[in-house]
N, C-alpha and C positions, 0 to 999 in steps of 0.2 A: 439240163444239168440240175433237175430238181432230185437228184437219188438221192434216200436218205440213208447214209452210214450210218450204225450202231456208232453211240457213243462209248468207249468203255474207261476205266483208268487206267491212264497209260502205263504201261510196263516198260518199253522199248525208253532207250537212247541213244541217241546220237551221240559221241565223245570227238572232239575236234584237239586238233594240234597243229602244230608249225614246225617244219623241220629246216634244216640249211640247202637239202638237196635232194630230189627224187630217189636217190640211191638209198640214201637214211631213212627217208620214205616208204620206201618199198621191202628195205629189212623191218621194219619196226611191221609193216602191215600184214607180213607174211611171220610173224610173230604172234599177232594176234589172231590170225586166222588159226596157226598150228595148236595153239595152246585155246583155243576155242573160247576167247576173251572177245570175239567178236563175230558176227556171221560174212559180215561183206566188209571192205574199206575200198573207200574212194581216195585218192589223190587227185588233186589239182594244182598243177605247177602254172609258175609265173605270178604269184600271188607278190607284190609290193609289200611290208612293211614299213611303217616310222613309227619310231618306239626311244624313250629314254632308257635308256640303261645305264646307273653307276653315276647321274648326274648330266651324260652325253644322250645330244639326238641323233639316233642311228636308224640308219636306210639302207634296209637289204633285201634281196629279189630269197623269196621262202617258199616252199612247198604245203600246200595244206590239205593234212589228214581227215578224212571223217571216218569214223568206224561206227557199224549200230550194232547194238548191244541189248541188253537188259538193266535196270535198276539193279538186278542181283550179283550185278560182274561190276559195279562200280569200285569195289574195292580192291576188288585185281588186277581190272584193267588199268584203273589210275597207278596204283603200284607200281605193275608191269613199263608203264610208259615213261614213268618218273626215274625206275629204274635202266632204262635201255634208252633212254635219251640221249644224244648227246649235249641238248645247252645245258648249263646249271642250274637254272631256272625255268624247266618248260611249262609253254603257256596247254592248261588242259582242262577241256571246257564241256560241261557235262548240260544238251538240253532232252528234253522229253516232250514230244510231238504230242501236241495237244489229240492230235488223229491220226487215225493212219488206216488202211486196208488190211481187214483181219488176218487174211489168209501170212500179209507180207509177215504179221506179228508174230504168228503161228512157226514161219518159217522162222524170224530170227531167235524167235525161242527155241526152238529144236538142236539149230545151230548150235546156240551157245549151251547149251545144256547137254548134247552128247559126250559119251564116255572116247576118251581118247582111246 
């Protein structure tokens, strides 16, 4: 396990969210895939929340989004999710992998970068 990966600075991210249900889940991901705001999205159901909301501590069973992306789609995708959300306040979380496998970076650029 001694390979040594090129360092480079990172371009890619990850964007994370939480939705009420796979179904919302799954429109919103197939959103960002059409509109090319994202190359791939994961969901993962069953995800637990506890969170204050409006002064109450609330406990609900959430769906969580990951989409990869680019730093250059942060402004749209963020938009895009803010807008097609259903909560009022969705939580939406932007990191950037310190590493990754060139070729994967290559692909999620292309992705997000082709002409509809």
């Amino acid at each position: 396990m001694s390979e040594n990966f090129p360092v480079i600075p990172s371009k890619l991210l990850v964007v994370l969210t939480s939705l009420p249900d796979a179904g919302a889940a799954k429109a919103l991901a197939r959103g960002l895939i059409a509109g090319n705001l994202a190359a791939c999205v994961q969901i993962t159901d069953g995800v637990q929340s506890i969170y204050r909301w409006e002064g109450k501590v609330c406990e609900e069973r959430e769906v969580l989004l990951s989409a990869k992306t680019t730093k250059s789609k942060w402004l749209e995708i963020s938009a895009f999710i803010k807008n097609t959300h259903p909560y009022d306040l969705p939580e939406i979380l932007a990191f950037s992998p310190e590493q990754y496998e060139e070729q994967y970076g290559k692909w999620v650029e292309s992705e997000v970068n082709c002409k509809l």
